[in-house]
mmCIF entry with sequence, helices, sheets and N, C-alpha, C, O atoms, coordinates in Angstrom:
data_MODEL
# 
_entry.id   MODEL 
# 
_entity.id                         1 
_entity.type                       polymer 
_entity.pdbx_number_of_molecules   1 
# 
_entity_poly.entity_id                      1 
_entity_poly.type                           'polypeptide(L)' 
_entity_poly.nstd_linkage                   no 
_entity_poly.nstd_monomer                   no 
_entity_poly.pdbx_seq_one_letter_code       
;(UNK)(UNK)(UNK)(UNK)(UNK)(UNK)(UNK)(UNK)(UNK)(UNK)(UNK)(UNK)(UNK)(UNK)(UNK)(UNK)
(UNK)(UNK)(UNK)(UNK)(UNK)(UNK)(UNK)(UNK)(UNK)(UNK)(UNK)(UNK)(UNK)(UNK)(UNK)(UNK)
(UNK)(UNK)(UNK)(UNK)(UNK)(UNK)(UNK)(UNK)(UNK)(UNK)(UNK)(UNK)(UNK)(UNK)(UNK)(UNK)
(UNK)(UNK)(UNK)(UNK)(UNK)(UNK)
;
_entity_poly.pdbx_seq_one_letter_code_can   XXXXXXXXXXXXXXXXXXXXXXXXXXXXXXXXXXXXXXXXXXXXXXXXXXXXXX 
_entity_poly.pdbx_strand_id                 A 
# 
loop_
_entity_poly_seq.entity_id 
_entity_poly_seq.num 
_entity_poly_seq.mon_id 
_entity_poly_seq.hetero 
1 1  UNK n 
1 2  UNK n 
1 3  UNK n 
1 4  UNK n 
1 5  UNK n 
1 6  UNK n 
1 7  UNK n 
1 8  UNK n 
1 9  UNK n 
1 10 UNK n 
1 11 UNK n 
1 12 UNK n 
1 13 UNK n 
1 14 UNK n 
1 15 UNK n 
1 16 UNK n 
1 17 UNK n 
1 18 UNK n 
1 19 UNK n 
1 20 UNK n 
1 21 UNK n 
1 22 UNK n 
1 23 UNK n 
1 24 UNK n 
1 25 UNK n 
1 26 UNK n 
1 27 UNK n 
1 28 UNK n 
1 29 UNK n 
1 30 UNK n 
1 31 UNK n 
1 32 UNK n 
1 33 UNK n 
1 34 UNK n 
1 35 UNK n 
1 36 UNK n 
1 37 UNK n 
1 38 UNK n 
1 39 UNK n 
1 40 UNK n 
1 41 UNK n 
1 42 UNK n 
1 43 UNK n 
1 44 UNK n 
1 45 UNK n 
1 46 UNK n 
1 47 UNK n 
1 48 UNK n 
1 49 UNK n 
1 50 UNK n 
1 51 UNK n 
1 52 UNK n 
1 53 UNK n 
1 54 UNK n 
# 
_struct_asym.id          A 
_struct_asym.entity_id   1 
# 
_struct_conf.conf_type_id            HELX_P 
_struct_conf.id                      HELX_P1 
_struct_conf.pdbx_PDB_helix_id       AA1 
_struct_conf.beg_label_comp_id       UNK 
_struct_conf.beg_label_asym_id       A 
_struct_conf.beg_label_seq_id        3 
_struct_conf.pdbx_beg_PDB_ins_code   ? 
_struct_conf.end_label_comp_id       UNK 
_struct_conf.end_label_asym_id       A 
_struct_conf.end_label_seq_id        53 
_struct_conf.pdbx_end_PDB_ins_code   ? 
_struct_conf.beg_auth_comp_id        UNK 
_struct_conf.beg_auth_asym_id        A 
_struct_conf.beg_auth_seq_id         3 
_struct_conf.end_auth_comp_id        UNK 
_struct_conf.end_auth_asym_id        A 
_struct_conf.end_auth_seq_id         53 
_struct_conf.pdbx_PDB_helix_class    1 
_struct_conf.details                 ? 
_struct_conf.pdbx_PDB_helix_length   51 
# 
_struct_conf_type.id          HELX_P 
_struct_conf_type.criteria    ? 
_struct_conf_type.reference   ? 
# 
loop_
_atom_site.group_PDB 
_atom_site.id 
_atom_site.type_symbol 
_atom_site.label_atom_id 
_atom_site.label_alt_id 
_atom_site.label_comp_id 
_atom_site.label_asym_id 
_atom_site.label_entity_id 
_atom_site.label_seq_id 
_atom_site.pdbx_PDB_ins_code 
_atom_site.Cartn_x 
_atom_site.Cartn_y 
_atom_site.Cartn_z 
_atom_site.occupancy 
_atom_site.B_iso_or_equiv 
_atom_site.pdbx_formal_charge 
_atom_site.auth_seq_id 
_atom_site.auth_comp_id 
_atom_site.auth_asym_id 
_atom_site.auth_atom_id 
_atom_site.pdbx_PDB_model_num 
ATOM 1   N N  . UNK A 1 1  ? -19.149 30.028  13.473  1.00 0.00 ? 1  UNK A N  1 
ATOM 2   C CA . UNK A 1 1  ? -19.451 29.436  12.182  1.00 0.00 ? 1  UNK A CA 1 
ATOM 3   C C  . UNK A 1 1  ? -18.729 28.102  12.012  1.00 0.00 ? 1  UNK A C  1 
ATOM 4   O O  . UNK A 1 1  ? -17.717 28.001  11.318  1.00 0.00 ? 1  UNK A O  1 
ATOM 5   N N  . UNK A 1 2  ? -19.279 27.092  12.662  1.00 0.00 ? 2  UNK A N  1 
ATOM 6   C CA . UNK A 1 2  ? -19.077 25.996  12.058  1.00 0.00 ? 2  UNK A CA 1 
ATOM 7   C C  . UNK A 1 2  ? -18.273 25.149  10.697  1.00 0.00 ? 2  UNK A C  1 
ATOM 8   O O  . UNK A 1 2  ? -17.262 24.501  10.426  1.00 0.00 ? 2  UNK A O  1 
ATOM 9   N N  . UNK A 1 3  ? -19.700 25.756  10.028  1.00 0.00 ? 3  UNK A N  1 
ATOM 10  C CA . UNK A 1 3  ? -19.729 24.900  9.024   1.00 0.00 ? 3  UNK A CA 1 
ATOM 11  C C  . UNK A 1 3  ? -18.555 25.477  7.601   1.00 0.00 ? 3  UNK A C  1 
ATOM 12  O O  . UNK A 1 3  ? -18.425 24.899  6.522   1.00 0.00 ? 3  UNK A O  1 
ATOM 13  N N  . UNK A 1 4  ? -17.921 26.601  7.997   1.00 0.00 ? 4  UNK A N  1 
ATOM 14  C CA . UNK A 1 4  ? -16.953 27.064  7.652   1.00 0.00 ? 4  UNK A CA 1 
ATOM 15  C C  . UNK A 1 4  ? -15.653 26.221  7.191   1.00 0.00 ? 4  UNK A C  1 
ATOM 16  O O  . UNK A 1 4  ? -15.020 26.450  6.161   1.00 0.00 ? 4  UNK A O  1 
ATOM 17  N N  . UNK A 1 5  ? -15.388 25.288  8.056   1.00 0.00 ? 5  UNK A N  1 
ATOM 18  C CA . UNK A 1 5  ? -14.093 24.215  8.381   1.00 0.00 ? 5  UNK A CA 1 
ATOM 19  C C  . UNK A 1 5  ? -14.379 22.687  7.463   1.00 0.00 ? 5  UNK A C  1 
ATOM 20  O O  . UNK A 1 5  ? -13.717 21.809  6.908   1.00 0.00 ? 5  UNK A O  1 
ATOM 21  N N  . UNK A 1 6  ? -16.062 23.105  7.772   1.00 0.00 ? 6  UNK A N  1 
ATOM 22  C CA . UNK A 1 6  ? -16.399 21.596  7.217   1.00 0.00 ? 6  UNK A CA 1 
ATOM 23  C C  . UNK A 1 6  ? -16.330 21.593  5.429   1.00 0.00 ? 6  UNK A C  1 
ATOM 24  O O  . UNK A 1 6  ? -16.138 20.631  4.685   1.00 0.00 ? 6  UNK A O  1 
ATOM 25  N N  . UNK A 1 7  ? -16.578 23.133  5.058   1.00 0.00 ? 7  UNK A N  1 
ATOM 26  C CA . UNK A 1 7  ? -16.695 22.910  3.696   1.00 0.00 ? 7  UNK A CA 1 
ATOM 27  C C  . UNK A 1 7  ? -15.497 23.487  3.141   1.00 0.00 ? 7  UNK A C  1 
ATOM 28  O O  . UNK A 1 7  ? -15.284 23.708  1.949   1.00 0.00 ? 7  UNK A O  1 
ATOM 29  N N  . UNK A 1 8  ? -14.814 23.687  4.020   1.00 0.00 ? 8  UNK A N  1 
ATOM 30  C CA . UNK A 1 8  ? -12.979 23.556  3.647   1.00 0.00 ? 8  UNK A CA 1 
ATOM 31  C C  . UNK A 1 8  ? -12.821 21.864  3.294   1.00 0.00 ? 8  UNK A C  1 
ATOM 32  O O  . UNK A 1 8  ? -12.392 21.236  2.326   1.00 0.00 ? 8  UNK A O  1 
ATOM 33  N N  . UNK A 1 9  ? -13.244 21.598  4.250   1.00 0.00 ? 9  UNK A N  1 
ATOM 34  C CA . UNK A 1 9  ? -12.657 19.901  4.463   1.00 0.00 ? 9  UNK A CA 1 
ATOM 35  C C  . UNK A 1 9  ? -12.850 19.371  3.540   1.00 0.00 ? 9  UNK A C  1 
ATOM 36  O O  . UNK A 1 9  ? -11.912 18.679  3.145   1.00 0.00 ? 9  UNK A O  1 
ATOM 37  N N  . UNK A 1 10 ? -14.313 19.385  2.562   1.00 0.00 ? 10 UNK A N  1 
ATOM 38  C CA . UNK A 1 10 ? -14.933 18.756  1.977   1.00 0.00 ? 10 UNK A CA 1 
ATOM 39  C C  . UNK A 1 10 ? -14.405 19.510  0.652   1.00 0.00 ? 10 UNK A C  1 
ATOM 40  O O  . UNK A 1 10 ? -14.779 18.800  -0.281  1.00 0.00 ? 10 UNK A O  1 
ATOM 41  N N  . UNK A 1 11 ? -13.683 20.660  0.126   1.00 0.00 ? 11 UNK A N  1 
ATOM 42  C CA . UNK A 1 11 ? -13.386 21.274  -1.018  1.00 0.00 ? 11 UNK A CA 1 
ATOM 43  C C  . UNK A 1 11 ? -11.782 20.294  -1.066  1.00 0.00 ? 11 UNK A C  1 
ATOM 44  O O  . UNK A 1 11 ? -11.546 19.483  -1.962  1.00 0.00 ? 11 UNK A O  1 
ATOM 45  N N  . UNK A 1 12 ? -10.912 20.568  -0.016  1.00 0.00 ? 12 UNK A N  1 
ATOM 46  C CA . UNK A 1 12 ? -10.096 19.361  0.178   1.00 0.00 ? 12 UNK A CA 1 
ATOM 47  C C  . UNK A 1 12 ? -10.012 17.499  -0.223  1.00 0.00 ? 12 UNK A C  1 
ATOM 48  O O  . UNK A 1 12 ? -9.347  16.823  -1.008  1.00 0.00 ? 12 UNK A O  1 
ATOM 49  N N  . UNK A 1 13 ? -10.914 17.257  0.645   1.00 0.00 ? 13 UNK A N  1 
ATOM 50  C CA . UNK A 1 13 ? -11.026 15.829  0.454   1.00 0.00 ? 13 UNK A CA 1 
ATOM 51  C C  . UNK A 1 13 ? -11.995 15.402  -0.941  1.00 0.00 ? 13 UNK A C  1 
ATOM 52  O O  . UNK A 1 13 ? -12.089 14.195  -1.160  1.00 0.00 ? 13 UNK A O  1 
ATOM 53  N N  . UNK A 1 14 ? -12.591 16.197  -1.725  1.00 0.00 ? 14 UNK A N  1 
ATOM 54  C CA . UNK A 1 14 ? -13.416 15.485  -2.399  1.00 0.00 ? 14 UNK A CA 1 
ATOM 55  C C  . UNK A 1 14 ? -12.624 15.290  -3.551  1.00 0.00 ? 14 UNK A C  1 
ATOM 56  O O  . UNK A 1 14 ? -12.979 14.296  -4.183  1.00 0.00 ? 14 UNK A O  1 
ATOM 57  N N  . UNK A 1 15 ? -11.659 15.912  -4.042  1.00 0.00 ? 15 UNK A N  1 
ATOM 58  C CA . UNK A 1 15 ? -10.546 15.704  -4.980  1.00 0.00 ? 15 UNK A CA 1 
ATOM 59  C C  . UNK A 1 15 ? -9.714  14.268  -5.209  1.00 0.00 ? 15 UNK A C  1 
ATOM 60  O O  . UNK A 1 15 ? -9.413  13.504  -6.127  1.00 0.00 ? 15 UNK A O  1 
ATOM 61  N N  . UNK A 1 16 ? -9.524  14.427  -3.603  1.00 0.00 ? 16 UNK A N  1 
ATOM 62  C CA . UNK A 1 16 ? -8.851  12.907  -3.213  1.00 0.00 ? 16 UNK A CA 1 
ATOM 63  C C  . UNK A 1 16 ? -9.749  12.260  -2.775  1.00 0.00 ? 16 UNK A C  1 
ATOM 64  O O  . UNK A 1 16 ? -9.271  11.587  -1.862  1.00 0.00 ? 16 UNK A O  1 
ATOM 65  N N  . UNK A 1 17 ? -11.172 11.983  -2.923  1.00 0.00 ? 17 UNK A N  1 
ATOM 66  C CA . UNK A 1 17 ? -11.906 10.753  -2.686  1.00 0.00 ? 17 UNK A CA 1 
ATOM 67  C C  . UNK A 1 17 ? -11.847 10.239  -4.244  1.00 0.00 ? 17 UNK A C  1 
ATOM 68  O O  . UNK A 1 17 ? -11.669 9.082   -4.626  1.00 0.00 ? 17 UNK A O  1 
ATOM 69  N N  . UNK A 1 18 ? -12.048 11.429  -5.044  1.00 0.00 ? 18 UNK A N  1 
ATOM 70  C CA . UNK A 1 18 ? -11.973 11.203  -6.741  1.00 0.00 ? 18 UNK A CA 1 
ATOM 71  C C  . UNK A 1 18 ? -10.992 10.463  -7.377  1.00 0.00 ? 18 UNK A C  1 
ATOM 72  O O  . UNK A 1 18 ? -11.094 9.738   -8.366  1.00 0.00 ? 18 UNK A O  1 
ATOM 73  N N  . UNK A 1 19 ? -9.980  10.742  -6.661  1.00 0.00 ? 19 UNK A N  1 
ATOM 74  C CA . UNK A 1 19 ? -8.539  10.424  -7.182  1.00 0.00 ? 19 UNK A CA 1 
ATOM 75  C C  . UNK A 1 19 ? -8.408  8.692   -6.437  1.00 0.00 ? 19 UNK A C  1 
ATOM 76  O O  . UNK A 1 19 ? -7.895  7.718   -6.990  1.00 0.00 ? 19 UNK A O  1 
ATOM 77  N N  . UNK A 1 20 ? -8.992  8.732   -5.166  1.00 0.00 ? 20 UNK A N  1 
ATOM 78  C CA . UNK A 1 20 ? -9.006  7.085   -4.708  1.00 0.00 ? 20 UNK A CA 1 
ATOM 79  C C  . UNK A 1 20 ? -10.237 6.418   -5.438  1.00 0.00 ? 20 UNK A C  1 
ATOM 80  O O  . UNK A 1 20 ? -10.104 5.335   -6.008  1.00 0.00 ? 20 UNK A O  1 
ATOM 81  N N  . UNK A 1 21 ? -11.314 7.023   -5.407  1.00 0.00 ? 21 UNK A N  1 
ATOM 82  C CA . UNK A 1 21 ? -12.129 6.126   -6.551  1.00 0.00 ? 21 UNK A CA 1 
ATOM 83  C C  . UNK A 1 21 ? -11.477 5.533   -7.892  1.00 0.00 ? 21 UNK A C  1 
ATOM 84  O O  . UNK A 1 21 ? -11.572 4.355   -8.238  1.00 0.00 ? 21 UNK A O  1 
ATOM 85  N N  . UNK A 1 22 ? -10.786 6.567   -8.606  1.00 0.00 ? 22 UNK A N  1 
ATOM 86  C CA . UNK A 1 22 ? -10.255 6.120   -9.645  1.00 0.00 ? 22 UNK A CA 1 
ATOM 87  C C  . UNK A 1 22 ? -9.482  5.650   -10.066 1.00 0.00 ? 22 UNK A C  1 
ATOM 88  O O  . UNK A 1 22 ? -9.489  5.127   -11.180 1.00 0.00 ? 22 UNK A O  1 
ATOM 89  N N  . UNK A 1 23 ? -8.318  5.709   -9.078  1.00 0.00 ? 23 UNK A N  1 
ATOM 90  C CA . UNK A 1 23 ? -7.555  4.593   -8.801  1.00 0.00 ? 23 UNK A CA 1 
ATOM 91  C C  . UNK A 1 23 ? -7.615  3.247   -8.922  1.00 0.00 ? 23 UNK A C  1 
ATOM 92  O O  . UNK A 1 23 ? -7.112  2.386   -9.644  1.00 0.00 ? 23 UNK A O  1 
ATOM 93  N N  . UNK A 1 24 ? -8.721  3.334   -7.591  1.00 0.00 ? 24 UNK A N  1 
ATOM 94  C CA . UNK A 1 24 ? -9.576  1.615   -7.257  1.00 0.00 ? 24 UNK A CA 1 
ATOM 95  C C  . UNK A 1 24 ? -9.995  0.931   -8.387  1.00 0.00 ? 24 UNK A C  1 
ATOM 96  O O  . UNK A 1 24 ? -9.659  -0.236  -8.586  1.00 0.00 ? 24 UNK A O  1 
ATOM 97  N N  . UNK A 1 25 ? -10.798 1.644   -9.245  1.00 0.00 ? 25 UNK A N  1 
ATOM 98  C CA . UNK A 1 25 ? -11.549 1.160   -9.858  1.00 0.00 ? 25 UNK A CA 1 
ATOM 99  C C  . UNK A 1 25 ? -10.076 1.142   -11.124 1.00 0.00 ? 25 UNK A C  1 
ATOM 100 O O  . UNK A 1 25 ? -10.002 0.297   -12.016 1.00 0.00 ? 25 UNK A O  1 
ATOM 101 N N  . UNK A 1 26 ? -9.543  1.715   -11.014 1.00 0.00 ? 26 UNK A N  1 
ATOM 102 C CA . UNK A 1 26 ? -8.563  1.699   -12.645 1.00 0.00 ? 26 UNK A CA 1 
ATOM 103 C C  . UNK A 1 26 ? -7.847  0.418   -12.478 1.00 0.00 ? 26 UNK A C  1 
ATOM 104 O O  . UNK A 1 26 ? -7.495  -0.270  -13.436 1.00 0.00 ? 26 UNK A O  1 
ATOM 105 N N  . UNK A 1 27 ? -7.606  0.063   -11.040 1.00 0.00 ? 27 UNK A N  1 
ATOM 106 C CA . UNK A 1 27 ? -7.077  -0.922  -10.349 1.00 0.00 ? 27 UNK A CA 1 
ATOM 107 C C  . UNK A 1 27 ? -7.828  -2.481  -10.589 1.00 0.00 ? 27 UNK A C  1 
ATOM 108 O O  . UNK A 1 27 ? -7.211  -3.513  -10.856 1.00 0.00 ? 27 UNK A O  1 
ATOM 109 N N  . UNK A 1 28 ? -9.073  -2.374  -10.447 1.00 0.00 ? 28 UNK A N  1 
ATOM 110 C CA . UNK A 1 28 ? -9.507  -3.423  -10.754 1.00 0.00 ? 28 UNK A CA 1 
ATOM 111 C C  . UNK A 1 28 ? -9.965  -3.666  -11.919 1.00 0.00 ? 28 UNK A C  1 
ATOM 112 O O  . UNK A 1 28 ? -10.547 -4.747  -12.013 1.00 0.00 ? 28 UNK A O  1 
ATOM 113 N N  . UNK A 1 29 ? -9.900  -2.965  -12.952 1.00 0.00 ? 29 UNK A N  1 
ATOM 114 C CA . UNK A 1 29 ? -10.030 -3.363  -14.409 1.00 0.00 ? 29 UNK A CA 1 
ATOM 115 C C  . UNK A 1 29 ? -9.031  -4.022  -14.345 1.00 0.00 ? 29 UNK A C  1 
ATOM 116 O O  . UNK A 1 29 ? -9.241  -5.226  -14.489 1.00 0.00 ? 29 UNK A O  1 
ATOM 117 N N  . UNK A 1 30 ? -7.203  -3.512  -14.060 1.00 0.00 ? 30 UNK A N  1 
ATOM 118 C CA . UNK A 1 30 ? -6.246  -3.652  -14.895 1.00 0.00 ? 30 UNK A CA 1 
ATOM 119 C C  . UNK A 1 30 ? -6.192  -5.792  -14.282 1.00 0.00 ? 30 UNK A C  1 
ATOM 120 O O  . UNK A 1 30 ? -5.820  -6.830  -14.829 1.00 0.00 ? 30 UNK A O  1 
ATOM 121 N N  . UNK A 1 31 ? -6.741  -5.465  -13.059 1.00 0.00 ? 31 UNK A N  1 
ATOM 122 C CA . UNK A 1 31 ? -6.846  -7.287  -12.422 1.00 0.00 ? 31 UNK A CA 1 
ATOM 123 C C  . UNK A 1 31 ? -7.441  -7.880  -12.955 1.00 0.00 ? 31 UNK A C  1 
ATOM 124 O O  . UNK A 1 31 ? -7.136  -9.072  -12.964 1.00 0.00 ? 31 UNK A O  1 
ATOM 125 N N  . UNK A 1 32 ? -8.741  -7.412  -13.785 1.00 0.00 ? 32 UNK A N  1 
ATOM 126 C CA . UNK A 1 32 ? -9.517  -8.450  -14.694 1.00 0.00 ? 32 UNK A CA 1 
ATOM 127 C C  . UNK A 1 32 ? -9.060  -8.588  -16.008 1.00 0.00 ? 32 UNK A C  1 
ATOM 128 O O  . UNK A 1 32 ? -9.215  -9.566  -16.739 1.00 0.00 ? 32 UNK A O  1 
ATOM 129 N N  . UNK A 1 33 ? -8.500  -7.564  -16.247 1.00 0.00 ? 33 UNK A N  1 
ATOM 130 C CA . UNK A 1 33 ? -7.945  -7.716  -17.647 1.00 0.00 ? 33 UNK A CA 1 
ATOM 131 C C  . UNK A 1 33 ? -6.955  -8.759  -17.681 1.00 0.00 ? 33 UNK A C  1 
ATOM 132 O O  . UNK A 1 33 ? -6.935  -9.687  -18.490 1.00 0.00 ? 33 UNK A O  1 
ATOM 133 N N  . UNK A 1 34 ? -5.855  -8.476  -16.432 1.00 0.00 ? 34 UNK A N  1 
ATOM 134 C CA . UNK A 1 34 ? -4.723  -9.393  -16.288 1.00 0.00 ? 34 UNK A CA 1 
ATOM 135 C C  . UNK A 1 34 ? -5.046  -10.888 -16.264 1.00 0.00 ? 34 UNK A C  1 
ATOM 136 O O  . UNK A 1 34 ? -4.464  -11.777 -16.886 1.00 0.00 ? 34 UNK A O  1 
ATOM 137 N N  . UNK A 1 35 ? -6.145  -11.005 -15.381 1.00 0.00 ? 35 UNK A N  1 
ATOM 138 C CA . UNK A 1 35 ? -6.978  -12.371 -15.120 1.00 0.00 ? 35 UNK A CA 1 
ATOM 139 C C  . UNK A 1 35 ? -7.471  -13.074 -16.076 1.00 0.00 ? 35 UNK A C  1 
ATOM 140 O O  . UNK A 1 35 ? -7.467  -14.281 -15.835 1.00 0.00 ? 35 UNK A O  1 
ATOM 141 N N  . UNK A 1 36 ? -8.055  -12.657 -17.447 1.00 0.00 ? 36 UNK A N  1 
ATOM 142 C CA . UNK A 1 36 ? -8.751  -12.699 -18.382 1.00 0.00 ? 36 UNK A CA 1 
ATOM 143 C C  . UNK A 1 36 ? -7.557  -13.380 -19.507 1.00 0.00 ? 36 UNK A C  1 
ATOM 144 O O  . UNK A 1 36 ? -7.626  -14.469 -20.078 1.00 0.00 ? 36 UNK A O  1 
ATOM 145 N N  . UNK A 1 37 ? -6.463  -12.339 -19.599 1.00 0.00 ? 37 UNK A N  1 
ATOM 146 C CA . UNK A 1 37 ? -5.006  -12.976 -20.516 1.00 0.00 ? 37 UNK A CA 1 
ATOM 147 C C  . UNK A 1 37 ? -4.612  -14.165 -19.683 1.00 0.00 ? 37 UNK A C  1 
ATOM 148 O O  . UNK A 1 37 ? -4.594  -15.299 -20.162 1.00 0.00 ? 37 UNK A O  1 
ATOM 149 N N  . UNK A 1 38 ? -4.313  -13.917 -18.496 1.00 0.00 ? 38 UNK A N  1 
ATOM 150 C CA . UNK A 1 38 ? -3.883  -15.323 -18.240 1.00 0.00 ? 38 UNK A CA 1 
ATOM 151 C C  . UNK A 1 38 ? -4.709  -16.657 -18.430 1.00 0.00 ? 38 UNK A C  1 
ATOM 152 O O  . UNK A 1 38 ? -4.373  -17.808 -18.710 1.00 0.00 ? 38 UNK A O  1 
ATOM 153 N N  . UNK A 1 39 ? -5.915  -16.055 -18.167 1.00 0.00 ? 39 UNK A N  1 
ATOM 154 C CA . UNK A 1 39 ? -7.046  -17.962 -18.171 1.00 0.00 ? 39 UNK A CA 1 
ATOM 155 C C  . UNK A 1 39 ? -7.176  -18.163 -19.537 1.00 0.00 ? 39 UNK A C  1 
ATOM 156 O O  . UNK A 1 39 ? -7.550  -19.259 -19.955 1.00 0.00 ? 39 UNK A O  1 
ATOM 157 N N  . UNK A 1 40 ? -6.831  -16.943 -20.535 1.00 0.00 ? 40 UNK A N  1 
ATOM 158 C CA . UNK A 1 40 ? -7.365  -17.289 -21.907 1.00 0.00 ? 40 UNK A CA 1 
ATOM 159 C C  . UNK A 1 40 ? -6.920  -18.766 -22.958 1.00 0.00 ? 40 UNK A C  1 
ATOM 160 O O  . UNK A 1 40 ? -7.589  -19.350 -23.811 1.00 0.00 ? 40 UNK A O  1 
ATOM 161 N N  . UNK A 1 41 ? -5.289  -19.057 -22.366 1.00 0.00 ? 41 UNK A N  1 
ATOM 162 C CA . UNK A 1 41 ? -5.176  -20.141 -22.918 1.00 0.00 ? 41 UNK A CA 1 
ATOM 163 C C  . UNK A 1 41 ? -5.592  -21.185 -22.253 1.00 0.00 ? 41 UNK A C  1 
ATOM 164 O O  . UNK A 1 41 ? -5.464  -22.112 -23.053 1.00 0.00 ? 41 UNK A O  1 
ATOM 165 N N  . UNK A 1 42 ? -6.086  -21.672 -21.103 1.00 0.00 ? 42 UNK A N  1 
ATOM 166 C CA . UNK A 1 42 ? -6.929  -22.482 -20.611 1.00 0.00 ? 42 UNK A CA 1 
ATOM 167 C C  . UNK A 1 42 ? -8.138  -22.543 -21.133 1.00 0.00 ? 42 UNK A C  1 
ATOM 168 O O  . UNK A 1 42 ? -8.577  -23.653 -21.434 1.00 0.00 ? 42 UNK A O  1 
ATOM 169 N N  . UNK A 1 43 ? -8.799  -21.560 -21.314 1.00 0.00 ? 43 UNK A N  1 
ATOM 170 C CA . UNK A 1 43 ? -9.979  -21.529 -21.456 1.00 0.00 ? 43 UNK A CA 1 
ATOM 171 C C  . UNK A 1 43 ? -10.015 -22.488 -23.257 1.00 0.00 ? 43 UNK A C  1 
ATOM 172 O O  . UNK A 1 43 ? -10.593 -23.490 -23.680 1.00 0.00 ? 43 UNK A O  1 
ATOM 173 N N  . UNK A 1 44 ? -9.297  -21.729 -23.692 1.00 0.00 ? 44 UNK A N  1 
ATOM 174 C CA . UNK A 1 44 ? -8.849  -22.124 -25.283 1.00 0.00 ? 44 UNK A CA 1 
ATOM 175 C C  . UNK A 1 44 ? -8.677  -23.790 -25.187 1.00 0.00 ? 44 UNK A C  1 
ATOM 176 O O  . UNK A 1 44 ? -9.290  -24.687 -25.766 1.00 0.00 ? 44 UNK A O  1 
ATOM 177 N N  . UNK A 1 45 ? -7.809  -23.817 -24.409 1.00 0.00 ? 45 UNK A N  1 
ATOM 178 C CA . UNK A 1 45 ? -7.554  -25.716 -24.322 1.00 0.00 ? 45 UNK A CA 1 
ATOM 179 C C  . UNK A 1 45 ? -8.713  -26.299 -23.995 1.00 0.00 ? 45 UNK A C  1 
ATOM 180 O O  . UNK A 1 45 ? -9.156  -27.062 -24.853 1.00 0.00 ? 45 UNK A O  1 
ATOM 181 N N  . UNK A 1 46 ? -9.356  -26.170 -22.987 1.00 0.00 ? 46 UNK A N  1 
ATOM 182 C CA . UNK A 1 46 ? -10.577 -26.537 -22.361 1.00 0.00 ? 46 UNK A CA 1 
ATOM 183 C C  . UNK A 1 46 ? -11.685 -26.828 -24.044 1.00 0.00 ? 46 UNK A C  1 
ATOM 184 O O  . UNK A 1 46 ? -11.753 -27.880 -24.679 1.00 0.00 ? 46 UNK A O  1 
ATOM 185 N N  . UNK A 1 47 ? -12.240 -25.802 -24.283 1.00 0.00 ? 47 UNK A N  1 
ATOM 186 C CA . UNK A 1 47 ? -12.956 -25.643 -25.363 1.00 0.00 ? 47 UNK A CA 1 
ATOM 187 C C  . UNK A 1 47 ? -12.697 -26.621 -26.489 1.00 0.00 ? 47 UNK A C  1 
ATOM 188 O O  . UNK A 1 47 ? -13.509 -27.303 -27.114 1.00 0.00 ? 47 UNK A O  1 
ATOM 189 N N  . UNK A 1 48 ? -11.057 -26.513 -26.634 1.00 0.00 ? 48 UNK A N  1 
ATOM 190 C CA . UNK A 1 48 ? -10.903 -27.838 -28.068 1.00 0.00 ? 48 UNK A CA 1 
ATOM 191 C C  . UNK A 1 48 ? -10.977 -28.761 -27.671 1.00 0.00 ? 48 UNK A C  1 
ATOM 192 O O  . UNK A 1 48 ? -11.136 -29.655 -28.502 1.00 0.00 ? 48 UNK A O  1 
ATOM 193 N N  . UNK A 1 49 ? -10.896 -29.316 -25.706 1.00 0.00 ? 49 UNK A N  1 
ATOM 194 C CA . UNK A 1 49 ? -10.835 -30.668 -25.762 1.00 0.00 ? 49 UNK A CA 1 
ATOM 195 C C  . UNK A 1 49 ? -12.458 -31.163 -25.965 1.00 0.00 ? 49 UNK A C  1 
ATOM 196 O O  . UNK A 1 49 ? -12.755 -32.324 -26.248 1.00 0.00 ? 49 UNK A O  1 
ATOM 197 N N  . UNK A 1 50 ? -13.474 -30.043 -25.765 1.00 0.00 ? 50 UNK A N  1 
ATOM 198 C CA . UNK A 1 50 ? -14.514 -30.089 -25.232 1.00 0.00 ? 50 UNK A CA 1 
ATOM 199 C C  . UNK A 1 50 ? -15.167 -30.513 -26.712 1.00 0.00 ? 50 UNK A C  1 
ATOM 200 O O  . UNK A 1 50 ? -16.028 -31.389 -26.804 1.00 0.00 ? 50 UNK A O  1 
ATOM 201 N N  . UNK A 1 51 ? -14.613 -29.733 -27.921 1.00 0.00 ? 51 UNK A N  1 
ATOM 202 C CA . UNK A 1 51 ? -15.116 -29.849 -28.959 1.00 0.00 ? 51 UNK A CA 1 
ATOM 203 C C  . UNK A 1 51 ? -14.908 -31.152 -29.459 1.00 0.00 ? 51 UNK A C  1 
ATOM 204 O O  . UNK A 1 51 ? -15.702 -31.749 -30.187 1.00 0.00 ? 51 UNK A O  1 
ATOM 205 N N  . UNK A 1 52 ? -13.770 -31.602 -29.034 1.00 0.00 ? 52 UNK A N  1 
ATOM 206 C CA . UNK A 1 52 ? -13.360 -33.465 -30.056 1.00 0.00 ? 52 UNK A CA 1 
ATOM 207 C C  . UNK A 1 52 ? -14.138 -33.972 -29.287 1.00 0.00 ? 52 UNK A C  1 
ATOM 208 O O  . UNK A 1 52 ? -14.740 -34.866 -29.882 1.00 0.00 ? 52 UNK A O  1 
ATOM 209 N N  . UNK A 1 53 ? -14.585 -33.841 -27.848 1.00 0.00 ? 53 UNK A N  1 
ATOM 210 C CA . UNK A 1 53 ? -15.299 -34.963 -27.111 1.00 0.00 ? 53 UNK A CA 1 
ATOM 211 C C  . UNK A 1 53 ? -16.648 -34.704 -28.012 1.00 0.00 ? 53 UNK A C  1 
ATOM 212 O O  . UNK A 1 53 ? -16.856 -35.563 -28.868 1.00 0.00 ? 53 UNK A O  1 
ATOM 213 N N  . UNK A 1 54 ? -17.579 -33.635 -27.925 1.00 0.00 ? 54 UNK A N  1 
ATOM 214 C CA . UNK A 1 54 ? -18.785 -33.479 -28.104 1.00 0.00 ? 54 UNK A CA 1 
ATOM 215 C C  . UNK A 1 54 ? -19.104 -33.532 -29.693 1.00 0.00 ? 54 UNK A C  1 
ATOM 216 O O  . UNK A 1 54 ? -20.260 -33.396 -30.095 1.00 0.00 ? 54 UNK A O  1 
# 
């Protein structure tokens, strides 16, 4: 019986594929978020200079 080992493996690992998905992904919110605060006062400057020109 084979397939015995395999669906051990897979009762095993699918927990921790869950746990690295969510990680990853919790991971790259927290980079856009971070990314987003930092450019925000650029973005802010940009915009008022943009507004006296236009």
């Amino acid at each position: 019986m084979p397939t015995l080992p395999l669906m051990g493996m897979a009762v095993v690992l699918a927990p921790l594929s869950v746990l690295v998905i969510g990680g990853t992904s919790a991971a790259g919110f927290a980079l856009v978020r971070v990314t987003l605060t930092a450019t925000h006062p650029i973005v802010r400057a940009v915009r008022a200079r943009t507004d006296r020109v236009g």
